[in-house]
C-alpha positions as a Python dict, from the first residue, in 0.01 Angstrom:
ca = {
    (1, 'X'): (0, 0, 0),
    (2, 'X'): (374, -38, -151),
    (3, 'X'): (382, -366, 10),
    (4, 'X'): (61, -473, -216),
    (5, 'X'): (211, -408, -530),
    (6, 'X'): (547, -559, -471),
    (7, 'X'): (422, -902, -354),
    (8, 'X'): (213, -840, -645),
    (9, 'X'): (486, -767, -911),
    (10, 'X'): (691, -1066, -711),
    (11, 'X'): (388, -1303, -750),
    (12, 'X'): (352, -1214, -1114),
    (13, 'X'): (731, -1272, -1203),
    (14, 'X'): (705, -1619, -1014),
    (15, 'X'): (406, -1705, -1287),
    (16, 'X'): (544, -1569, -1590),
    (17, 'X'): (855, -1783, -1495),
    (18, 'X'): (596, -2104, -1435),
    (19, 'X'): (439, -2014, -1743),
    (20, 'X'): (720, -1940, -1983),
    (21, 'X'): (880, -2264, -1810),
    (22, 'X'): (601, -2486, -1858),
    (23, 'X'): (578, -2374, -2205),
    (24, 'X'): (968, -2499, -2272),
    (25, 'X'): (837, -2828, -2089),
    (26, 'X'): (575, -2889, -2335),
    (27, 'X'): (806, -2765, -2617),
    (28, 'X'): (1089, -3027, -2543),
    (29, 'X'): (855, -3348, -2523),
    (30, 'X'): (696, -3212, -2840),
    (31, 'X'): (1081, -3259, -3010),
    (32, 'X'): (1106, -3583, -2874),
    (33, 'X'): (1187, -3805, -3246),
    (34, 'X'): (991, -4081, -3244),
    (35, 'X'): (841, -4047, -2905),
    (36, 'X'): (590, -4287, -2811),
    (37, 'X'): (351, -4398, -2525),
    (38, 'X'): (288, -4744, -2455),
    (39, 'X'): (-37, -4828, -2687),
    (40, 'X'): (-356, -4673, -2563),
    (41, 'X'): (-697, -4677, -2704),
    (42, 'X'): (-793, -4512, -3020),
    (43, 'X'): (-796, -4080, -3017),
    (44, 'X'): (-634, -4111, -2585),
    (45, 'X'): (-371, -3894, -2743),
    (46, 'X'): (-680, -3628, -2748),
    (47, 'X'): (-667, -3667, -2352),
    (48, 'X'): (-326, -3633, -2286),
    (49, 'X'): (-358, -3326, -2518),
    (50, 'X'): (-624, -3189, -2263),
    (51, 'X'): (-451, -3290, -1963),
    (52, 'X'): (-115, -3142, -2050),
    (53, 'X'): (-243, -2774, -2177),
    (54, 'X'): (-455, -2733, -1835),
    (55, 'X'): (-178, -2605, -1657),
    (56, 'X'): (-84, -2390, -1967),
    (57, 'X'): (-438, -2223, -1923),
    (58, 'X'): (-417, -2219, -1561),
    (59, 'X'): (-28, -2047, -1594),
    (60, 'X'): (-143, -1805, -1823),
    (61, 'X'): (-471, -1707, -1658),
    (62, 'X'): (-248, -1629, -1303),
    (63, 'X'): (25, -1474, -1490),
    (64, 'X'): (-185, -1237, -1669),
    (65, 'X'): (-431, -1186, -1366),
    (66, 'X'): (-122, -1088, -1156),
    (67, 'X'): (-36, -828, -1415),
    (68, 'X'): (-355, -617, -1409),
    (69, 'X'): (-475, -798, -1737),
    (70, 'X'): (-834, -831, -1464),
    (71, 'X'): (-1070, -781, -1698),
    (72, 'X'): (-947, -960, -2019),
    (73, 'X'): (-712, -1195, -1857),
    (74, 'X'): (-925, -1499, -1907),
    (75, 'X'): (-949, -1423, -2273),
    (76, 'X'): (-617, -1369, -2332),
    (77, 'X'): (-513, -1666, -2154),
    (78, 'X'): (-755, -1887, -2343),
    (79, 'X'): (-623, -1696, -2703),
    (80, 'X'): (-241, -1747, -2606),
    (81, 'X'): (-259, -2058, -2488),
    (82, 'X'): (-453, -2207, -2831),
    (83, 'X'): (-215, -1988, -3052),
    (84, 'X'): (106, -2194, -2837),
    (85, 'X'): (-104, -2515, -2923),
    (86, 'X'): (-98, -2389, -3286),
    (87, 'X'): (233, -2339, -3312),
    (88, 'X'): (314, -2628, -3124),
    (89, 'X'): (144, -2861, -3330),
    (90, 'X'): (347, -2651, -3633),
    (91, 'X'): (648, -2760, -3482),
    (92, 'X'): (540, -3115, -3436),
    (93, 'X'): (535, -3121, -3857),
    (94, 'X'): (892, -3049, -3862),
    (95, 'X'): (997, -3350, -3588),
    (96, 'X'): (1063, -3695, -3742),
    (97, 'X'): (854, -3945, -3588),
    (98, 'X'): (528, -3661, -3514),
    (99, 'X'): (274, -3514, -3718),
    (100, 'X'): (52, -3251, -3643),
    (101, 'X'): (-356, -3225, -3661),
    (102, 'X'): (-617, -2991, -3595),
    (103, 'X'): (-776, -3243, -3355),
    (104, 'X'): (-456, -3223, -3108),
    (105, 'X'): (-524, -2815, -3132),
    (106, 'X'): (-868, -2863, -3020),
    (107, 'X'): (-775, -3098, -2713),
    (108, 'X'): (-519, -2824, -2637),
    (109, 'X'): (-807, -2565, -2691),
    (110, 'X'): (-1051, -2735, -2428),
    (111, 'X'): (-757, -2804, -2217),
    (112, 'X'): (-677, -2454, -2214),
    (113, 'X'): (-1034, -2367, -2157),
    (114, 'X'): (-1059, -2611, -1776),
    (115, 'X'): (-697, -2464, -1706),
    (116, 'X'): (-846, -2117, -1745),
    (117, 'X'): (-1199, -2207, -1564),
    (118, 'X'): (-1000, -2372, -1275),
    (119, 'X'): (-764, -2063, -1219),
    (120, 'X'): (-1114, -1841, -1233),
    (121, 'X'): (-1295, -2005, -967),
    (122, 'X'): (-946, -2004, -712),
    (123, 'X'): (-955, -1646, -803),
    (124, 'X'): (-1251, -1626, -719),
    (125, 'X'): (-1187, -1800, -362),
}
């Protein structure tokens, strides 16, 4: 039974360390001045929004599931990572060269949402 909980506690440092990692990741290319992607389409920015906060959701969801957050661990994941999108996006007003929008916060927000549905159904597994 000891065993359990260490591999447990050791499993749940390892995704709080993803997490909080991932987080600096995402935190960096968001203070990139003047950072830009080759031109896409119209509103693709939206996507790569989405794309980039899945694994946020997904960190959270495993990081918090590992703690004993069971039971409200898919909330909190979804309600942490929107309130990092927030303040990321709040950040992004302060960087030369970016701007922030509520539209970015909702791609983050549905990103968060298939990051935190994917980690479910593995959990699940």
């Amino acid at each position: 039974m000891t065993y359990i909980k260490k591999v447990t506690k050791r499993e749940s440092r390892i995704f709080w360390i993803l997490t909080v990692s991932y987080m600096g990741l995402i935190f960096f290319l968001s203070s990139l001045q003047g950072f830009r992607l080759p031109e896409l389409p119209e509103n693709s920015d939206k996507f790569i929004h989405t794309v980039a906060y899945m694994p946020l959701g997904f960190l959270f969801y495993m990081s918090l599931i590992k703690s004993g957050f069971g039971r409200y661990g898919f909330a909190l994941a979804m309600l942490l990572t929107v309130l990092y999108g927030v303040t990321d996006e709040f950040h992004q007003a302060f960087v030369p060269g970016r701007y922030a929008t509520i539209g970015d916060v909702m791609a983050d927000s549905i990103g968060a949402l298939f990051g935190c549905l994917g980690a479910n159904f593995m959990k699940k597994r």
